[in-house]
Each structure stands twice: as C-alpha cells, then as structure tokens.
C-alpha positions in Angstrom: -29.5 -14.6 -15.2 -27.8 -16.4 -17.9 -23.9 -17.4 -18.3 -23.4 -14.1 -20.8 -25.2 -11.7 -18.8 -23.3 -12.8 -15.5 -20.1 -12.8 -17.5 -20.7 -9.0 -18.5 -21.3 -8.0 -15.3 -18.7 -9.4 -13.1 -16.1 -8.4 -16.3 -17.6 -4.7 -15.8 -16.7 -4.7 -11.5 -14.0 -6.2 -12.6 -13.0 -3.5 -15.0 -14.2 -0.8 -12.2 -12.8 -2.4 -9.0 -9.5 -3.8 -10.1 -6.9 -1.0 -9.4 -8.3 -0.8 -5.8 -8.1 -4.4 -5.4 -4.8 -4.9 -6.4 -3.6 -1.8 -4.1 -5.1 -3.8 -1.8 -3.7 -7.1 -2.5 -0.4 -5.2 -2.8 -0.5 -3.5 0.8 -1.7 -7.0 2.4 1.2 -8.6 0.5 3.9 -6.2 0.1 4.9 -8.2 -3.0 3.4 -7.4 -6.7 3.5 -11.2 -7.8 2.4 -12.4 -4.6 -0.3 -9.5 -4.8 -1.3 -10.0 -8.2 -1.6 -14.0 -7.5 -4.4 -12.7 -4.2 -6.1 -10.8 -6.8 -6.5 -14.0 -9.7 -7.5 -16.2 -7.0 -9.6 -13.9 -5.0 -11.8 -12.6 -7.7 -11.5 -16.8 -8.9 -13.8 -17.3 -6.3 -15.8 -14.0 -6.2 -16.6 -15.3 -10.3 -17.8 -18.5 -8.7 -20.6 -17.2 -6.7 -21.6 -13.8 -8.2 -24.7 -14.2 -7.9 -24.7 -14.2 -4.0 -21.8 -11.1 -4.3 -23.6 -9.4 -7.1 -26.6 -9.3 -4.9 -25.4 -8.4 -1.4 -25.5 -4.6 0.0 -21.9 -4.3 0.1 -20.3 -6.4 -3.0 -16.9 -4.5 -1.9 -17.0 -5.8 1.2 -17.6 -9.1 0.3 -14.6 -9.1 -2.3 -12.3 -7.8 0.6 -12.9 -10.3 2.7 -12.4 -12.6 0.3 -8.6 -11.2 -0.5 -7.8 -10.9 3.4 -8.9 -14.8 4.1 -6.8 -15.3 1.1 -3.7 -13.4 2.0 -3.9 -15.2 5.9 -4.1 -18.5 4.0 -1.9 -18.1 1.2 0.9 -19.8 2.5 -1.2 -23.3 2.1 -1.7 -22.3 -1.7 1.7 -21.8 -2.1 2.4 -25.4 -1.0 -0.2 -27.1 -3.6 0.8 -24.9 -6.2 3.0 -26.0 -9.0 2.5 -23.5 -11.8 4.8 -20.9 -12.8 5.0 -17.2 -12.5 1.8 -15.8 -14.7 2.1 -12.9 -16.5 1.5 -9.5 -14.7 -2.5 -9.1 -15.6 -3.0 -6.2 -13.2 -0.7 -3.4 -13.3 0.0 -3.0 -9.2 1.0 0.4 -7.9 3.9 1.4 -6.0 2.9 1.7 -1.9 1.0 4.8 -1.7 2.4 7.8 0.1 1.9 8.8 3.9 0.7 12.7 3.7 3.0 15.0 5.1 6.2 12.8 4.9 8.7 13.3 2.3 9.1 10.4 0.1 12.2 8.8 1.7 10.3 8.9 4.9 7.3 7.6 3.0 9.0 4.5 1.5 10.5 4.1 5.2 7.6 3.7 6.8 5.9 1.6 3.9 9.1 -1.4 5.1 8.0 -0.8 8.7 3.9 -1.6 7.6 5.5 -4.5 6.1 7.2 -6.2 8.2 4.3 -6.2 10.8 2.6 -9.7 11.4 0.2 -10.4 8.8 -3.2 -9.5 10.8 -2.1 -6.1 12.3 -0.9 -5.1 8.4 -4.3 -6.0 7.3 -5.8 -4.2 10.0 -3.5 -0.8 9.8 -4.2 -1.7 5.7 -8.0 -2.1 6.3 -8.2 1.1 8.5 -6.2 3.8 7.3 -5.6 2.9 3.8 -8.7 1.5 3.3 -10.7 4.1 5.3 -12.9 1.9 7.0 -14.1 1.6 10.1 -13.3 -0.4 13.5 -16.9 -2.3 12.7 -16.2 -3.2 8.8 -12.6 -4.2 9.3 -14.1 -6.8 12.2 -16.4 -7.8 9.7 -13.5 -8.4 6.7 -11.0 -9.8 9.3 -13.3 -11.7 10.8 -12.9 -11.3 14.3 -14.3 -9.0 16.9 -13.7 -4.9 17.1 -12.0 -5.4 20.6 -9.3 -7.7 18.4 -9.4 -4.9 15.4 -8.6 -2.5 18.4 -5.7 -4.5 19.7 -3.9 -5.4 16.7 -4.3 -1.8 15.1 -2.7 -0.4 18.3 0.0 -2.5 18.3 0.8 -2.3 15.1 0.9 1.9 15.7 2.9 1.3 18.9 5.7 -1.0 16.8 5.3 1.3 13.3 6.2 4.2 16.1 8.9 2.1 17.7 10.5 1.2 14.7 10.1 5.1 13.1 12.0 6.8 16.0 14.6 3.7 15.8 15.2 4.4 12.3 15.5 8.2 12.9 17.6 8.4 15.8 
C-alpha cells in the first residue's frame, strides 16, 4: 500500500471513529483538553502502524486500548511535555446522560465516575458506556476478567456510596 492510499484510509476512520473516541477520551479523562490531547496522541500512534491496525479483526479495539494505556500513562507525557495548549481539533461532548435520572442527578453522578481511581473509571467507562463485555474490557485494560470484575464492583459499590451520601 502506498503513503497516499494509507493516508486516505486512516483519514476516513478517522473521519468515522472520531466522535466516539473522543467521548471516550473524555470519559477516561474527565477533562476536554486533557481528552482531546489522549485522542492526538493516541491516534499519533495508531497512524504509525496502520497497517497492523488496519488489518486486525477488531481495529476499534485496537485503538481503545491504545487510548486506555495512554490515559494510565499520561501523567509521564505530561512531564516531557513542553508545548502549549493546541487548538480544540475534536469537538468533545458533554458527559452523556445516565437514563432515567434527571439531569442534575445525571451531572451528579458523572463527578462521582470521576473522581474514581483511574482503572475502575476506565473499567465502569469500558463496560457501561462502552457496552462491552467483561472479556473485551480485560483485553483493552490489559489485565485479567477476575481484575475487570473487581475494579467494576468496586467502583459500583463507591459510585453507590457516594450517590446515597450526596442524597441524604
């Protein structure tokens, strides 16, 4: 495949993919710069080896995990990093709403997700928002389903803590 051709085609997932991966990079951040930078650097390195991603059964997959090693090791970026504030290249969404709670309750419980520690987030983030299952978010975390287990039912246990706290 030539340099144009594999241009065209990342560009066109890129075109097709990059509202979802930026919700993404949003939830796993809980900050739009901070997401936005996940998603630059992220899909940075998905350009570099297209070919392997391009050709895998589950490109998606592939391109999540990348943003979720990313988002654990962001901090270490943020260290070397030097540049300033880029432009706002994807347009992020707000958190998306729960079903059946009323906005207020909504936003609520969206502070709660994010003050959880970084691996149960991405594991209540992988699972419920999403959609996948107990196998694939082991896969994307890279760790074990017993470990997927644990940190989503902690993370339900403390989102339910903190929910009842807040209303009582």
């Amino acid at each position: 495949m030539d340099d144009a051709q594999r241009t065209a085609d990342f560009t066109a997932y890129v075109m097709a993919r990059e509202q979802s991966l930026a919700r993404l990079a949003y939830l796993l951040t809980g900050n739009r710069d901070a997401a936005e930078d996940l998603v630059q650097n992220a899909l940075a390195k998905v350009y570099r080896s297209w070919h392997r991603v391009q050709a895998s059964e589950l490109p998606d997959a592939y391109v999540r995990r990348i943003l979720v090693n990313e988002s654990n090791s962001r901090w270490r970026a943020l260290l070397r990093r030097h540049e300033s504030p880029s432009s706002h290249v994807l347009e992020v969404l707000d958190p998306p709403a729960a079903t059946g709670l009323d906005p207020a309750a909504s936003m609520d419980l969206w502070n709660h997700v994010q003050s959880l520690p970084a691996r149960q987030r991405a594991a209540i983030v992988l699972r419920y928002y999403e959609d996948l299952s107990e196998a694939q978010t082991a896969e994307v975390l890279g760790c074990s389903v017993g470990t997927v287990k644990s940190h989503t039912s902690r993370a339900i246990t403390a989102l339910r803590t903190r929910m009842s706290e807040a209303t009582a």
